[in-house]
ROLUMBA-153606 format. One record per residue: x, y, z of N, C-alpha, C in turn. Coordinates in steps of 0.1 Angstrom, whole numbers, plus 5000, padded with zeros to 4 digits. Each point is the difference from the previous one (the first is absolute). Example, Ala and Ser with C-alpha at 12.3 -4.5 7.8 and 13.67 -1.06 7.14 Angstrom:
513249435078499150125000500950125000;499650114993500950115000499250115008;
//
This chain:
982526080856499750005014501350045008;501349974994501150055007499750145000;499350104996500150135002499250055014;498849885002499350055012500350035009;501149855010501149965006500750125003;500950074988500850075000499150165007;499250044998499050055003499550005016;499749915004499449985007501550005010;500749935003501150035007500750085003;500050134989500250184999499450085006;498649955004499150085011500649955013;500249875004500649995014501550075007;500550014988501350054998500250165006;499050084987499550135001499750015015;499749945006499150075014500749955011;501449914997500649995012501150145004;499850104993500750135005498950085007;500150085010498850065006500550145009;499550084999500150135003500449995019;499449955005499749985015499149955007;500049975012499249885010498850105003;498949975001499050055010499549955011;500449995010499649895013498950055003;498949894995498550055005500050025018;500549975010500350035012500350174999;500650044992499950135005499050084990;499149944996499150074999498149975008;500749895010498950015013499249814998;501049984989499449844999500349945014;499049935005500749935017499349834997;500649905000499649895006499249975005;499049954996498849975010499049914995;499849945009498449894998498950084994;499750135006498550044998500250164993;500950064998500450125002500650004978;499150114996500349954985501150144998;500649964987501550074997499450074987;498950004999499950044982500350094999;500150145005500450124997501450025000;500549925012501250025005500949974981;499649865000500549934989500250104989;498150024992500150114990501050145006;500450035007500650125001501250014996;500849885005501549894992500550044986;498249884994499850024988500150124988;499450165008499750094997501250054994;500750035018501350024999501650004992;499949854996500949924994499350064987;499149994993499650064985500950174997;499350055013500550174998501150004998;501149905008501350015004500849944988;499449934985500749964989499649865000;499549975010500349825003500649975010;500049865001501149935013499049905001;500249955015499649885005499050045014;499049915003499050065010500349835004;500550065015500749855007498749985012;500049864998499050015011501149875011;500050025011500949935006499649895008;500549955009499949855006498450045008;499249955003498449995006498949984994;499050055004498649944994499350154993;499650054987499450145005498949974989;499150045006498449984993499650074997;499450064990499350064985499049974992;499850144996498849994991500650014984;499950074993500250044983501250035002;500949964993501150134995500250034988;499950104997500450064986501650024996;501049954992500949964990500050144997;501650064997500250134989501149944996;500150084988501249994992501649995008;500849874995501550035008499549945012;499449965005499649955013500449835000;500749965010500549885002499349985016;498949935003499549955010500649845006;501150075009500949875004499949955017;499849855001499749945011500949945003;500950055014501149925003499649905008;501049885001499949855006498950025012;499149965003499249995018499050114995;499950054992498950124997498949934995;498950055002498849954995498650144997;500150014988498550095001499049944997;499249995010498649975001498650034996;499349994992498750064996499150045016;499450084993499050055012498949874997;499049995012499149904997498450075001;500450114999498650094993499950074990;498949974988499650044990500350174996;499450035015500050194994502050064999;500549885008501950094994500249964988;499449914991500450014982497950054995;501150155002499150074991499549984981;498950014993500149954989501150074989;500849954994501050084993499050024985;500650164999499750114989500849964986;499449814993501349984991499350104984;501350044994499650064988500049914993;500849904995500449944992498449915001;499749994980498749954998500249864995;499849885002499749884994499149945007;499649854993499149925005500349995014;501149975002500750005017499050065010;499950154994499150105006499250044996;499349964989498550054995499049905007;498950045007499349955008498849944988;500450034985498849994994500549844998;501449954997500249845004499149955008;499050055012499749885006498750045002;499450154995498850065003499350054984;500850024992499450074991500250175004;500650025008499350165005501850064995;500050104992501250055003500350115010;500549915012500550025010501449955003;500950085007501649955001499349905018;500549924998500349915010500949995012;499650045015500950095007501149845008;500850055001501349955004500650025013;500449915007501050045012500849915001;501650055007500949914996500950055016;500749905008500950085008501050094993;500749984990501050074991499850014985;499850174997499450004984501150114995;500649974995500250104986499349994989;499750124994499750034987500650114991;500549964988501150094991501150045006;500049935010501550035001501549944996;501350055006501349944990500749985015;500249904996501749985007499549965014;499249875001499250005013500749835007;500249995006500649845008499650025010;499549855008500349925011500749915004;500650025006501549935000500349935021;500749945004500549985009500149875006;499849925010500249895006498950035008;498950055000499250045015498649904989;499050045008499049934994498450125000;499549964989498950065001498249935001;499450045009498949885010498950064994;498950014990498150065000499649985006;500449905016498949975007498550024995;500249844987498250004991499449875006;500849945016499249915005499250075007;499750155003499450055006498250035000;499349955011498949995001499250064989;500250154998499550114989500349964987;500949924998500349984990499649844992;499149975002499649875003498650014989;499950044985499050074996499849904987;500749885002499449924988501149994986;499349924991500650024991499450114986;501550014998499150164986499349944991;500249884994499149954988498550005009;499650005009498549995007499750115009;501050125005499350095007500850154993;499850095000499950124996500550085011;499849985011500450025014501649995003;500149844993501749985002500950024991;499950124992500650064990500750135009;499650025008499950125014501549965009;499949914997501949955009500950024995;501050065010501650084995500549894988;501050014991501149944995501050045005;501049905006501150065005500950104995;500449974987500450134992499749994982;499450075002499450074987500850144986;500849964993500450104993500149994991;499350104991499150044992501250144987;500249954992500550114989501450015003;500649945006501150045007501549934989;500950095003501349984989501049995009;500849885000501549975007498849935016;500049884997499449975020501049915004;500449975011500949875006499449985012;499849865003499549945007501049925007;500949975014501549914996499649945017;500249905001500449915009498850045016;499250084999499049965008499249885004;499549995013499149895001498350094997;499349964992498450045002498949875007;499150085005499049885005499150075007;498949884996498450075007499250074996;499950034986499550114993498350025005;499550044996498150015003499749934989;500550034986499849994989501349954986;500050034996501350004989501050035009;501149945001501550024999500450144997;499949974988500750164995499949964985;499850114990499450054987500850114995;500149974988500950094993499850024985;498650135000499550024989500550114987;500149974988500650104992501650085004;500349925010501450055003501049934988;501650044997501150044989501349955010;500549895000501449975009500049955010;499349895004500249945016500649884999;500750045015500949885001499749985014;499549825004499650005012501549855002;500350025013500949904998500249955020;500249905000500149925014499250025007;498850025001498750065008499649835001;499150025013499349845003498950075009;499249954996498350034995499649895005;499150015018499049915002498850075005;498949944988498250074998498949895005;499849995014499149835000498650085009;500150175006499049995010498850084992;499949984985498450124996499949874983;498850034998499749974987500750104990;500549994987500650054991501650015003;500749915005500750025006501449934991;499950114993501150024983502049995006;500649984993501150035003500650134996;500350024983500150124999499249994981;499650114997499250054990500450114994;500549964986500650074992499050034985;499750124999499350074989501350124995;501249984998501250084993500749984989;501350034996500849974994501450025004;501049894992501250015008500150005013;499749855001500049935020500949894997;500549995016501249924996499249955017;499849885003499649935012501049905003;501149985014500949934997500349995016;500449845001500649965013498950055010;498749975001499050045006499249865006;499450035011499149825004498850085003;499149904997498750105001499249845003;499450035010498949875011498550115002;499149944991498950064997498649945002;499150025004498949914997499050084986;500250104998499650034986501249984987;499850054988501350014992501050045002;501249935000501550045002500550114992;500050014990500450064989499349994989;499050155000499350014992500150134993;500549954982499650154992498850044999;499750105001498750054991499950104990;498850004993500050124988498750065001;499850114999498750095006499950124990;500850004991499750084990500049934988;499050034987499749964989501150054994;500750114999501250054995501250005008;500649895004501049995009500749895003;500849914999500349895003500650015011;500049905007500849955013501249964991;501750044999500849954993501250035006;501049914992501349955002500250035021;499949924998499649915016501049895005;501049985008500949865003499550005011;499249865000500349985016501149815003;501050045011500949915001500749975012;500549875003500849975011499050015011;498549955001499450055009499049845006;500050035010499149875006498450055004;499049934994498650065000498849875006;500150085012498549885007498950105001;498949874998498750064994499049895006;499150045004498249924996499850034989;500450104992499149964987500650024988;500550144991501249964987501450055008;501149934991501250075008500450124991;500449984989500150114990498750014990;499350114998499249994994499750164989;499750004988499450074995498850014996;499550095008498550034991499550005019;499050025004498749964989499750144995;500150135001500250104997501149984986;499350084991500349944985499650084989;500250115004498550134993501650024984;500950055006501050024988501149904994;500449925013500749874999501649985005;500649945000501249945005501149974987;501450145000500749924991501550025006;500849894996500850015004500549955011;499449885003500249995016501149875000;500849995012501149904998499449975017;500249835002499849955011501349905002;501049985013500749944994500649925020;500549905000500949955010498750045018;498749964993499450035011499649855005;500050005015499049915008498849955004;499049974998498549995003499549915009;499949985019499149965004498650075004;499549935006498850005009500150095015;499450125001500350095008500249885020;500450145006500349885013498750025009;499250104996498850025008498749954987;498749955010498649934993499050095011;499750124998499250045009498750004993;499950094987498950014993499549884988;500749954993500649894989500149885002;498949884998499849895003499649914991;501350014988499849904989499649844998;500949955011499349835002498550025003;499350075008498950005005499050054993;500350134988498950054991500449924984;501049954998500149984988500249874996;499649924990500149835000501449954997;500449895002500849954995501750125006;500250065011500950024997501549945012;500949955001500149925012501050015009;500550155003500350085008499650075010;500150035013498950105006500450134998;501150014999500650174993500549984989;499250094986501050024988500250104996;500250094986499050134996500049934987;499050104990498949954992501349974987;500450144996500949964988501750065007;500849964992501050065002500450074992;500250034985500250074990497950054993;500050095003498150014995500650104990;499550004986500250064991498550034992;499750125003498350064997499950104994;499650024989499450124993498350004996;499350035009498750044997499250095000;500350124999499450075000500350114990;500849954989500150074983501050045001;501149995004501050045001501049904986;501650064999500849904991500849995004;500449875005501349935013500949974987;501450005001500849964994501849965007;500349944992501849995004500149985016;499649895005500049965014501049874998;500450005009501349935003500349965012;499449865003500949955013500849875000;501050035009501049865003500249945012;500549915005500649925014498950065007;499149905001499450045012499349855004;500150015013500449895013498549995003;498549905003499050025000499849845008;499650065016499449945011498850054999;499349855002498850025012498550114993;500150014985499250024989498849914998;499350094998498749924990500249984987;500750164993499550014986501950055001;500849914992501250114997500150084991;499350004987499950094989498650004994;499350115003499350104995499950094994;499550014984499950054991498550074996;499450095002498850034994499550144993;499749954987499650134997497850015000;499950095003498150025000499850124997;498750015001499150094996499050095006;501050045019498650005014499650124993;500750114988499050075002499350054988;499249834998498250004995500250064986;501550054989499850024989499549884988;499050044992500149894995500949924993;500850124986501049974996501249955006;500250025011501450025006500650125002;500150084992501050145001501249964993;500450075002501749964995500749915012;499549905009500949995006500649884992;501149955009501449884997500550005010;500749885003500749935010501249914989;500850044999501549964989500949965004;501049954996501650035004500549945011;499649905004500649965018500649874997;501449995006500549895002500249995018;500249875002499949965010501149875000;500850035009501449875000500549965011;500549895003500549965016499450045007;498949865004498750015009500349905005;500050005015500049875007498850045011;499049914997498950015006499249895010;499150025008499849885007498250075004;499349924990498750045004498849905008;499050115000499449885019498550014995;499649974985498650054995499849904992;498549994994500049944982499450134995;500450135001499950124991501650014996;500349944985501749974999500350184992;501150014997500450124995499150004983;499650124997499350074990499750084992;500050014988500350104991498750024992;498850095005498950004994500050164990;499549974991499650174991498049985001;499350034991499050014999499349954983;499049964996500050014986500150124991;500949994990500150084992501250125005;500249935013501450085005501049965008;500949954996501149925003500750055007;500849935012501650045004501049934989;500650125000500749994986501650025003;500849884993501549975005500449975013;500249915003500049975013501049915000;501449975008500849905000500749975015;499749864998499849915015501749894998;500750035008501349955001500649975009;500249905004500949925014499649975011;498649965001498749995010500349885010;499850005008499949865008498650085010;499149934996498850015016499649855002;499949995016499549905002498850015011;498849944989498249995007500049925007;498650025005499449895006499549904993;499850034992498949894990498949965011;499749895000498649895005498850044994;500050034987498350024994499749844992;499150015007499549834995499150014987;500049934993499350004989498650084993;499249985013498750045000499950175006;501150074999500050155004501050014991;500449954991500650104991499150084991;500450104999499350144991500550034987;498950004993500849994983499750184996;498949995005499550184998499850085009;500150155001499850095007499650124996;499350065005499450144995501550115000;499350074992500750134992501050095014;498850035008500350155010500250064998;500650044986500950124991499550125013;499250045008499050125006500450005014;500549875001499949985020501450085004;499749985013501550055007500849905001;501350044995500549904994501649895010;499849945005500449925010500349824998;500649975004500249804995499049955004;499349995010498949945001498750014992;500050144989498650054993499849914990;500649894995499249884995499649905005;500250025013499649855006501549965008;499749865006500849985014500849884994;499849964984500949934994500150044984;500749984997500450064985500249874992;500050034985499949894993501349904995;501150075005501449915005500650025010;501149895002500550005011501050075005;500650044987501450114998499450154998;499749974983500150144998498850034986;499050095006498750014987500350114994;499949974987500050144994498650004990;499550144998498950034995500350134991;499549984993500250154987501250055004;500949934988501650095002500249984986;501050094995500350004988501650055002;500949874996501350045000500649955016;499749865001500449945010501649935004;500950025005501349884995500349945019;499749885002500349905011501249934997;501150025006501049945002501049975013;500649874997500349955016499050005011;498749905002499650055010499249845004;500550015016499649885005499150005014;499049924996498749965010500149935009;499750005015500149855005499250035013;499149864995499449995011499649965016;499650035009500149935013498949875000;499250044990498949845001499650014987;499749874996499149974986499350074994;499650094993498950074992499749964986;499150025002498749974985499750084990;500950125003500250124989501150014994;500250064987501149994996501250185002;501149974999501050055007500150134989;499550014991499650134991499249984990;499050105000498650044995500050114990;499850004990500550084990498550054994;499250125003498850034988499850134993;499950004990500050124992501650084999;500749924996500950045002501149984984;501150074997500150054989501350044996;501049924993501450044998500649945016;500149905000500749915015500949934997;501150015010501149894999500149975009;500249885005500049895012501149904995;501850025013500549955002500749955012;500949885001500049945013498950085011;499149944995498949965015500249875005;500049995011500049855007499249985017;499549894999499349965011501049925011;500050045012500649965015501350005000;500849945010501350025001501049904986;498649934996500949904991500450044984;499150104999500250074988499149954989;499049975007498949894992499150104984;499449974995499550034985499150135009;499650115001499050065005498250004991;499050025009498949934990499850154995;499449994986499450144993498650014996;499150065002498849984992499750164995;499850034988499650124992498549994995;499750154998498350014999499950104988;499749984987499950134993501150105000;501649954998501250005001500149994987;501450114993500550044987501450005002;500749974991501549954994500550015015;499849855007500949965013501349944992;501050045008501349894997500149965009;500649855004500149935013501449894999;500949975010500449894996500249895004;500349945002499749835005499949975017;500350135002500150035021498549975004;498650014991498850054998499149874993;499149925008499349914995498750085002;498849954988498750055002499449915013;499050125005499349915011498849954994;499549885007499049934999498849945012;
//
């Protein structure tokens, strides 16, 4: 992983030298409420390409736009008081002509039809090199806008039709450094099949549209760092959209992540898989806006009025082979679920495929959850999450499940979309369930609860090659309860009484 790092900080490096300024003012950009710059802008853009590269400055005011198109060597920089604004009509982001073929864009993902899937984004590159956004100014989608108000994509077809704020697509060397983003229509910003990004001090607030992502990574060699991201969709979400392609070697770090719903998440997009990923010295509350997202109110048992769902969501469903994941120090407010684990089966093979979910340690967790859906590590039958090591845990639940709602069983879902709440609105411990794993190791890790529960503090089924040490219950360091189900060579040691 030291090589990503090294990598990824080489691209920011590389692109702090620059040919020359392009002041979009003198190419007819003017400030204005109503009066759009898009040409003016692209003309900057054009310019600065023919000319070797440089920087396309946009300066202190408001200037409002439609699409812009990204060329190679192009540094799109927003000085302090500057703001570019999305246009708030449909027809200025025209549908973009993407070449680049994956599930991303194959319309046959959601129709059967092979058809590419049309796109609009305020800012797209495609195939290009050597591309940044960079400055202290801020960039606005205005996607609280009336037009843009089209639903959510898992239910309408229609609201697949809304800009992403920036979209780029194939691209080699990108830097992203110290902007503010906000207001998208749709996603944040996406960064598919791209080689080298480094996004770093950017703060990301997404609260006025449904899908309202922080940033979405389908690349390789990403380095995410010193970044805050306040979201009411996913904070930080990888994805994988090709069957031949991993989403890989990936840091994201030093970063604070508010959410309604996961804070770091992989998956659910999962076609090739996730390797390599290091998570490390991150933050997790509860985003500061509840516009759309009303967990106390739709979901049982949860006893916060603002949370998000998981803070660490670890998902491979869709055939893909996740491997060598790695997270540390991470700080976890105002959670339902702090660790989520799932591997499935959404897409309907019988076998399985080749997929796997392997290799993940997880260490210095200090957690504080507001649910009875406790942290979880599910595989499916006949296919296990396999190697998995849990080290230096502190979460503290809610507990209060009284006797007569504890749950000893739960269906499969291996198929569903896969989320902490998809077994139900309590889980069958109060810490931590695990289900089909093969190659488990628990150590150092303590429970403690805010009220009495009737469930025990780890649930062990089908599970296989496990070691379990210092577990302990509350601040006193008490014996923690265990109960196993069709469980093979456990070691445990005296931290661990059976439950009854």
């Amino acid at each position: 992983m030291k090589k990503t790092f090294f990598i990824a900080l080489l691209v920011t490096w590389s692109l702090s030298a620059r040919a020359g300024d392009f002041n979009i003012l003198d190419f007819g950009a003017r400030p204005s409420g109503t009066e759009l710059s898009t040409q003016a802008i692209q003309r900057a853009i054009d310019s600065c390409h023919a000319a070797g590269g440089g920087r396309v400055v946009v300066p202190s005011g408001t200037f409002r736009s439609g699409t812009l198109l990204l060329r190679d060597d192009v540094n799109l920089h927003l000085l302090r008081g500057a703001t570019l604004k999305g246009s708030d009509r449909l027809e200025d982001y025209p549908f973009l002509d993407v070449r680049f073929h994956s599930r991303f864009t194959d319309k046959s993902y959601y129709t059967g039809r092979r058809e590419q899937l049309r796109y609009r984004a305020l800012i797209f590159a495609e195939g290009c090199r050597n591309v940044a956004l960079t400055g202290d100014g801020c960039v606005d989608g205005n996607g609280g806008a009336a037009v843009f108000q089209l639903g959510n994509d898992a239910g309408s077809r229609e609201s697949l039709e809304r800009p992403i704020l920036i979209l780029m697509i194939d691209c080699r060397n990108v830097v992203l450094q110290n902007l503010r983003l906000r207001n998208s229509a749709y996603w944040m910003q996406c960064y598919l099949a791209c080689d080298r990004v480094a996004v770093r001090g950017i703060a990301v607030s997404n609260h006025c549209n449904y899908n309202n992502d922080g940033i979405d990574i389908d690349s390789r060699n990403v380095c995410i760092e010193q970044c805050e991201f306040d979201t009411d969709d996913d904070a930080i979400c990888l994805k994988s959209h090709d069957p031949e392609r991993w989403c890989e070697n990936v840091v994201i770090r030093n970063c604070t992540v508010r959410t309604n719903c996961n804070g770091v998440k992989l998956g659910t997009g999962s076609l090739g898989g996730f390797r390599n990923i290091r998570v490390e010295n991150v933050i997790f509350r509860a985003a500061s806006q509840n516009r759309i997202r009303h967990w106390q109110r739709d979901l049982e048992h949860v006893d916060l009025p603002n949370t998000m769902l998981s803070g660490l969501a670890i998902e491979t469903v869709d055939g893909g082979i996740s491997e060598h994941i790695e997270a540390t120090n991470l700080h976890m407010e105002q959670v339902q679920t702090p660790i989520f684990i799932k591997l499935g089966n959404r897409m309907s093979r019988e076998d399985g495929g080749r997929t796997a979910l392997r290799n993940i340690r997880i260490s210095n967790v200090s957690a504080s959850s507001h649910s009875r859906m406790c942290s979880s590590i599910t595989g499916w039958p006949g296919h296990p999450v396999e190697h998995v090591v849990l080290s230096n845990i502190l979460i503290r639940t809610s507990g209060g499940t009284p006797a007569d709602e504890v749950v000893e069983q739960l269906p499969e879902c291996e198929r569903e979309y896969p989320e902490n709440n998809m077994f139900g609105f309590t889980l069958p411990a109060s810490g931590l369930w695990v289900r089909h794993v093969e190659g488990l190791e628990v150590d150092q890790v303590r429970f403690e609860l805010r009220a009495p529960d009737a469930r025990p503090d780890l649930v062990l089924e089908d599970a296989s090659d496990v070691r379990l040490a210092r577990i302990r219950r509350g601040s006193e360091g008490l014996p923690a309860t265990l109960r196993t189900d069709d469980c093979r060579r456990v070691e445990t040691d005296r931290s661990l009484v059976p439950f009854h």
